[in-house]
C-alpha positions in Angstrom: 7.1 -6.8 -14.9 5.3 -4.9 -12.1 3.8 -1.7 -12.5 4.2 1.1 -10.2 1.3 4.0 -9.2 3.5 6.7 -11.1 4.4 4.8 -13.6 7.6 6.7 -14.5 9.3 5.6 -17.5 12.9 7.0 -18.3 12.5 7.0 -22.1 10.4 9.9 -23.1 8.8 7.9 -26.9 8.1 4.6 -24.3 4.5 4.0 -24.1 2.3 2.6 -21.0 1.6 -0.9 -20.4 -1.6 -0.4 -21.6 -0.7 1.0 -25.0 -2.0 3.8 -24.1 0.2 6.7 -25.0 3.0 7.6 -22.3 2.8 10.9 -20.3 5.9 12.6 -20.5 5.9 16.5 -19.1 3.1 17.6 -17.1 -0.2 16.3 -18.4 -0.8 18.4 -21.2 -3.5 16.3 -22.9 -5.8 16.2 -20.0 -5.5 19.8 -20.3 -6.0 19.6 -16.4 -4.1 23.1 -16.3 -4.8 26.3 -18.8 -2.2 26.9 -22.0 -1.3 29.7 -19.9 0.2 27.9 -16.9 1.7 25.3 -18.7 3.9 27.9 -20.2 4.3 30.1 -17.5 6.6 28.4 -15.1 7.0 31.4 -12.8 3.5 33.4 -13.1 0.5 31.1 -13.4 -2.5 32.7 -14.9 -5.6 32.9 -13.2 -8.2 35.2 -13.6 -12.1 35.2 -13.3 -14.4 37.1 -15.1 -17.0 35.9 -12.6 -16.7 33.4 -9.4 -19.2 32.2 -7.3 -20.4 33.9 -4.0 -19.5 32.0 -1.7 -15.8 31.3 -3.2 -15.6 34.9 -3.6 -16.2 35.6 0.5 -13.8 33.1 1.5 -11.1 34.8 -0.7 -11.9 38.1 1.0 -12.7 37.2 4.5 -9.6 34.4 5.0 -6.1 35.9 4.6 -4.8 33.7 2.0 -1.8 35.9 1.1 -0.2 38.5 2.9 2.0 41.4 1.4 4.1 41.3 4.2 7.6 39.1 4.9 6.0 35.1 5.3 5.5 35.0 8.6 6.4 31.3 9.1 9.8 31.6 7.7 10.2 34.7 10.4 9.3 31.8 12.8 11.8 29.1 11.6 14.8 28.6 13.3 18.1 30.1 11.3 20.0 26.6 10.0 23.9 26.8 9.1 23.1 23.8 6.9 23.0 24.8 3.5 20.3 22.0 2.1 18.1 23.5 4.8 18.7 27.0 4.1 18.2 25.7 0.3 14.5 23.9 0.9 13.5 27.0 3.0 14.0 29.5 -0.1 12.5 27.0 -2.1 9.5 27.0 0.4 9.5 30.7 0.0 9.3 31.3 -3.8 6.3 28.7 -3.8 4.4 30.6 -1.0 5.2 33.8 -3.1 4.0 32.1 -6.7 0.8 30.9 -5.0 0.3 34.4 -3.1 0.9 35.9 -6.8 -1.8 33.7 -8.6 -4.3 34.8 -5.4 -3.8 38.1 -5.9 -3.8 38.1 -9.9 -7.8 36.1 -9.4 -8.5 39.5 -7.0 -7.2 42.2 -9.4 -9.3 40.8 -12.1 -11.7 40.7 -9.5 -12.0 44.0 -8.3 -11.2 46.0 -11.2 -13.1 44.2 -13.2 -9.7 44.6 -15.6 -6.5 43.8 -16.1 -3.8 43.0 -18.7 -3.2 39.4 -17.9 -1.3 37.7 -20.8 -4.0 35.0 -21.3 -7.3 34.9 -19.3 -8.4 31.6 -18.3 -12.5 32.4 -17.3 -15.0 31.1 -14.9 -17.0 29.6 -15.7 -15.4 28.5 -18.8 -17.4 27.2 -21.8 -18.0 23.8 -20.2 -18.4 21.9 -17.1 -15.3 20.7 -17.2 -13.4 24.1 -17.4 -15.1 24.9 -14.2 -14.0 21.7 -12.6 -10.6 22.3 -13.8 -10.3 25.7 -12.6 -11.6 24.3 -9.3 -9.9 21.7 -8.5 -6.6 24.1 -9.2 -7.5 26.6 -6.9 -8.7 24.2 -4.1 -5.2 22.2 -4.3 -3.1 25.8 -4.6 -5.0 26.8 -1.1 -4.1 23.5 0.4 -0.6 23.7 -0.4 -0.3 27.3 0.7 -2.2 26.4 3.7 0.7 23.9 4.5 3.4 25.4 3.7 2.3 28.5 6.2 1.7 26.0 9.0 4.7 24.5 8.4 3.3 21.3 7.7 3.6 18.1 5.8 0.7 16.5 4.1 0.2 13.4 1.9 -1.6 13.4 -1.4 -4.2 11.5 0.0 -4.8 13.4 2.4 -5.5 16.5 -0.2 -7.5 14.2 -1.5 -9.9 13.2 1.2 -10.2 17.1 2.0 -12.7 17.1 -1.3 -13.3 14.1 -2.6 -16.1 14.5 -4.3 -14.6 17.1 -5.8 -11.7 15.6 -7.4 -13.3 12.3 -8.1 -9.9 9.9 -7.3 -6.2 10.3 -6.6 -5.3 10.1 -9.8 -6.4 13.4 -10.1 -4.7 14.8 -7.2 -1.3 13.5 -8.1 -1.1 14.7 -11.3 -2.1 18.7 -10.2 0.7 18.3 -7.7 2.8 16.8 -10.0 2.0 19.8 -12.7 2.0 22.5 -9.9 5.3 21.5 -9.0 7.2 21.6 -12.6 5.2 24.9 -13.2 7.0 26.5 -9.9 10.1 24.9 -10.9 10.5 23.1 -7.5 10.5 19.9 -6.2 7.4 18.4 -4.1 8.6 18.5 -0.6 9.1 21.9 -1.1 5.0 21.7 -1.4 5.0 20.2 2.0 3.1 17.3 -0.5 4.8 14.0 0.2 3.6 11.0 -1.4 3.3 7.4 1.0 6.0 5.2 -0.7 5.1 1.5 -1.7 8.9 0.6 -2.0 10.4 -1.8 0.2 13.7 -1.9 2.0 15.9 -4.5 4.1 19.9 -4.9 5.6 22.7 -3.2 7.4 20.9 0.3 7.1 19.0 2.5 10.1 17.3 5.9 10.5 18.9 8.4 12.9 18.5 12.1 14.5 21.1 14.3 14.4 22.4 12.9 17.9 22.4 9.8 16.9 19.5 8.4 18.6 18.4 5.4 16.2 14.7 6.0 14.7 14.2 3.1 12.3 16.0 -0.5 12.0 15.4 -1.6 8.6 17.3 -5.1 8.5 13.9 -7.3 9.0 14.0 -9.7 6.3 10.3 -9.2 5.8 11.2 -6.0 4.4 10.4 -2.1 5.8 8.3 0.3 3.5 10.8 2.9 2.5 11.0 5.6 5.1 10.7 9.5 4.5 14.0 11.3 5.8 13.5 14.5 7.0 16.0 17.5 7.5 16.5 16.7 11.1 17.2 12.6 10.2 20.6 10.7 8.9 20.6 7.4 7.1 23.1 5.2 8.3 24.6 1.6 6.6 28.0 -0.4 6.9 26.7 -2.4 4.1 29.4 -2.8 0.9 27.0 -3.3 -1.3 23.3 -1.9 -2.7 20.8 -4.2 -4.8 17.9 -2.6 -6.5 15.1 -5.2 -7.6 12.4 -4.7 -10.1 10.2 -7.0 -8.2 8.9 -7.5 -4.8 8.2 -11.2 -5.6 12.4 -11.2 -6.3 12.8 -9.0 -2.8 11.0 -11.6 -0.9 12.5 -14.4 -2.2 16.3 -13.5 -1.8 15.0 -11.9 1.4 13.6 -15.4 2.5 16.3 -17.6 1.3 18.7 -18.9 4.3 21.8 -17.2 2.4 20.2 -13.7 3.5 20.9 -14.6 6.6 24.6 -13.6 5.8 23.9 -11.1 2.9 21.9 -8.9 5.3 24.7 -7.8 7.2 26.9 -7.0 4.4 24.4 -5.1 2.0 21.3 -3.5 1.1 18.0 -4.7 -1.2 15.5 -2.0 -2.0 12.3 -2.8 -4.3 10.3 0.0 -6.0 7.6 -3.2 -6.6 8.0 -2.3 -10.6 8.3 1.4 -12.2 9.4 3.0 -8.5 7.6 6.1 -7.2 9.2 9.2 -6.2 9.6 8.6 -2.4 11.7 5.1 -2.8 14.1 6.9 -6.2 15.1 9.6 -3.0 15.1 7.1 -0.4 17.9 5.5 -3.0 19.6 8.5 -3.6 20.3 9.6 0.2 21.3 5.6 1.1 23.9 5.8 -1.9 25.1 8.8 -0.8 25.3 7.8 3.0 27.5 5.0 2.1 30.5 6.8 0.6 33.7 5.4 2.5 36.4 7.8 2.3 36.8 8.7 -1.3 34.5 5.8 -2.9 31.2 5.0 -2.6 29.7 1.4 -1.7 28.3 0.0 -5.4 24.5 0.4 -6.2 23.6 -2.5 -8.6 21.0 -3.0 -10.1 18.6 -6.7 -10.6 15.8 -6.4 -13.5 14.2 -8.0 -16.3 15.4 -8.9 -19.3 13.2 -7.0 -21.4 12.5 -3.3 -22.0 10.4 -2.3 -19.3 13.0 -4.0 -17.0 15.8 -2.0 -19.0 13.9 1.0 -18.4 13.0 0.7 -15.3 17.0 0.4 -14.5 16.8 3.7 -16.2 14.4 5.7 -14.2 16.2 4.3 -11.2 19.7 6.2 -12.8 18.8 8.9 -14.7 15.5 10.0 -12.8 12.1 10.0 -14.9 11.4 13.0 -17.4 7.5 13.2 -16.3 9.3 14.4 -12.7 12.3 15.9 -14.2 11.9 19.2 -11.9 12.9 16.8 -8.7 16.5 17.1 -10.5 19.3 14.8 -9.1 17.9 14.2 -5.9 15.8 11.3 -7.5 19.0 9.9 -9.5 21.4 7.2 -8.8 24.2 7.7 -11.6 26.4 5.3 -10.4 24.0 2.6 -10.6 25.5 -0.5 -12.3 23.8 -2.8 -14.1 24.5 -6.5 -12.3 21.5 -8.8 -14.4 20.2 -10.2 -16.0 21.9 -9.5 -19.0 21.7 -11.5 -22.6 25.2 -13.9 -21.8 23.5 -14.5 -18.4 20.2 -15.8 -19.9 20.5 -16.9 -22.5 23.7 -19.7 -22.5 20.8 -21.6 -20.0 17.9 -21.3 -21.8 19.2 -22.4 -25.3 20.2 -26.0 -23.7 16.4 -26.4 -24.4 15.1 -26.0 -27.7 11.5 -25.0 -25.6 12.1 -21.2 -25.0 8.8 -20.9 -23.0 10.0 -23.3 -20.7 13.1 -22.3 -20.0 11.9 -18.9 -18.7 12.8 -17.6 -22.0 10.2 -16.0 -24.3 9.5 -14.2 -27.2 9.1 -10.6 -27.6 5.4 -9.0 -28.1 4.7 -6.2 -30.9 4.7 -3.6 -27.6 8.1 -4.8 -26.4 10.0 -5.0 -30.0 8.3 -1.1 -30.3 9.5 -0.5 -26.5 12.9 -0.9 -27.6 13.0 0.7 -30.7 12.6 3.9 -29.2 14.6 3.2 -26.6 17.7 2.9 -29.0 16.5 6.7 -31.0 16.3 8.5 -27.2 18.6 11.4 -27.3 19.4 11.3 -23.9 21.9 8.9 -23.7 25.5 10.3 -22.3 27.5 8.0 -24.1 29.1 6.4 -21.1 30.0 2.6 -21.0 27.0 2.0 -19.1 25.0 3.4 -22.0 26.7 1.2 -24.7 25.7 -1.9 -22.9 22.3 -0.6 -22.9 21.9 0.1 -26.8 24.1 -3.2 -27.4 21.7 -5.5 -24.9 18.7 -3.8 -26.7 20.3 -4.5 -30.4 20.5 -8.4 -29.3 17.0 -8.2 -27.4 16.0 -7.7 -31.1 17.9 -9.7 -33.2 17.2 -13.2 -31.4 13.4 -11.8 -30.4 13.6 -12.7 -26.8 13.5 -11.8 -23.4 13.9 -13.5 -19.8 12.4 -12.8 -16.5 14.7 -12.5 -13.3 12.6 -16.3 -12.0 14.3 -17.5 -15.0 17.6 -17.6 -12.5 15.1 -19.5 -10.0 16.0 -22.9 -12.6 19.4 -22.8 -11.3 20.1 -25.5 -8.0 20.9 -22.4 -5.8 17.7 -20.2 -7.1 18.3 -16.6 -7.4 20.1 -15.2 -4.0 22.8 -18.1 -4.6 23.4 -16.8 -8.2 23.6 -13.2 -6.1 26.4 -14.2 -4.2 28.4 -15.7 -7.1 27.7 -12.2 -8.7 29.2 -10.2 -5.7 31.9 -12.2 -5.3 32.9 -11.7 -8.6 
């Protein structure tokens, strides 16, 4: 099982890869933002009870926030299309939140007063409250700075703007992340997009509004998973979608001489492990582009037999809860799940009496724990799909095993001939 950079696991109990204990909300235990904004998702707190000079000038002599009408969404062209009209509001209540948190930092400021529900102070009691409170700041200025300019940056490009000042990405990512869930938006409405490691290859192209083709993403090699903008269509004759947990899978279906007939009939898309953000929305907008009439093309799913692999299906359907503010737009609910199941692994591997060898193997202390909580999380709808989940997870237990998706590679037509028998099923 792969890990991704985000590392976004759909049951809120699971627990990292390191054992380390999983971040589910905003990260509270880093305490990277006050009490305050954590639980203030509309007014952020910040005040100062003293701020350095220089900081202090910079407020004062740049404009950071205006009392007038946002100038740039005076600029904008009016759109009839709702999602754009939708986004632009969006854009506008962030510009106003960050505006609001500027001007809070001046009224304290000035007046040297101020009934502010909590005060978060700089400098705080430590070193680190400073950092904190800097780092906030800094990353709330960049963000407004892009939203005015109507422009889109990348979280490594925050980054690099101060990088001795927020010591790695890590950092950054999470602050976006938090700033994000405490405005109640999503991140493009930041103008903060993340690059996208997933992968992408088939009957599926990129084009403008007059249709004027922008990417071709059948290469076998595979395409890193595009970022669609408002003024961009995805378009696909395929009849089918394939999710894979692993790139090592991707490449090898991808490789095989029957892809040479399964690219022009579907789609494979690769998160390379827990998928980020960019390749869950990429997902969403091809599943949606493919509806034919009143049905939609089916969106199946290829992972692990094991609990990450399960819950990485998961985070694929039902979105992650650390980046639950990005709502449906990072969802796939009518993902099906196509393998590997228990009746598909395990008939094979038991001709053997050597489980290792088979591909099979037995399941760690972390994994049997894994899917423990899996089976208590509340937030299963109670659908069929959720049934085979809990029943899958029940015999994962009982018989104390797992398989890996090369297990299918012991078969005489490897895994993208066992593929083809499943979709023509």
């Amino acid at each position: 099982m792969e890990t991704g950079e985000e590392d976004m696991l759909y049951d809120g109990m699971s627990e990292s890869l390191t054992d380390t204990a999983c971040t589910i909300w905003p990260v509270n235990e880093d305490q990277m933002l006050s009490d305050a904004y954590q639980h203030s998702p509309i007014e952020p707190p910040a005040m100062l009870s003293t701020v350095s000079g220089d900081l202090q000038s910079q407020w004062f002599e740049e404009n950071l926030f205006t009392t007038a009408e946002n100038p740039l969404l005076q600029e904008l062209p009016i759109s009839n299309d709702v999602t754009t009209a939708t986004h632009l509001i969006q854009k506008e209540r962030v510009i106003s939140s960050i505006e609001s948190v500027f001007e809070s930092m001046l009224d304290v400021l000035l007046n040297k007063e101020g009934s502010l529900t909590v005060v978060m102070r700089f400098p705080g009691k430590t070193a680190e409250d400073a950092w904190r409170f800097t780092v906030l700041v800094c990353i709330l200025e960049i963000i407004h700075e892009a939203i005015a300019t109507n422009r889109v940056i990348s979280k490594r490009e925050i980054y690099y703007r101060h990088p001795a000042l927020f010591t790695n990405q890590i950092v950054v990512d999470r602050y976006v992340d938090d700033i994000a869930y405490t405005f109640d938006t999503c991140r493009s409405s930041l103008n903060v997009c993340a690059a996208a490691k997933g992968l992408v290859s088939g009957a599926v192209s990129i084009t403008k509004d007059d249709n004027t083709v922008v990417h071709r993403l059948d290469d076998p090699v595979g395409h890193l998973v595009p970022t669609i903008d408002s003024e961009q269509n995805i378009q696909t004759t395929a009849k089918w979608i394939l999710v894979i947990e692993k790139e090592a899978i991707f490449r090898s279906i991808s490789g095989s001489t029957a892809w040479e007939t399964l690219r022009h009939k579907g789609v494979i898309v690769t998160g390379k492990g827990y998928p980020d953000l960019s390749t869950r929305i990429f997902l969403h907008h091809l599943s949606a582009a493919s509806a034919v009439g009143t049905s939609h093309v089916p969106v199946y799913a290829l992972v692990d037999f094991d609990p990450d692999g399960l819950s990485i299906m998961c985070t694929y359907k039902y979105g992650s809860l650390s980046l639950a503010h990005e709502g449906h737009a990072a969802q796939v609910r009518d993902l099906q799940w196509l393998g590997v199941k228990s009746n598909q692994a395990l008939p094979l591997g038991m001709a053997s009496s050597e489980h290792q060898n088979d591909g099979l193997l037995q399941l760690s202390y972390r994994d049997r724990r894994k899917a423990s909580r899996m089976l208590c999380n509340e937030h299963y709808t109670g659908d069929d799909f959720d049934d085979e989940l809990k029943r899958e997870l029940q015999v994962m237990l009982m018989l104390n095993l797992k398989a890996e998706i090369e297990f299918l590679e012991s078969r005489d037509t490897g895994v993208a001939g066992w593929l083809m028998e499943q979709l023509a099923t």
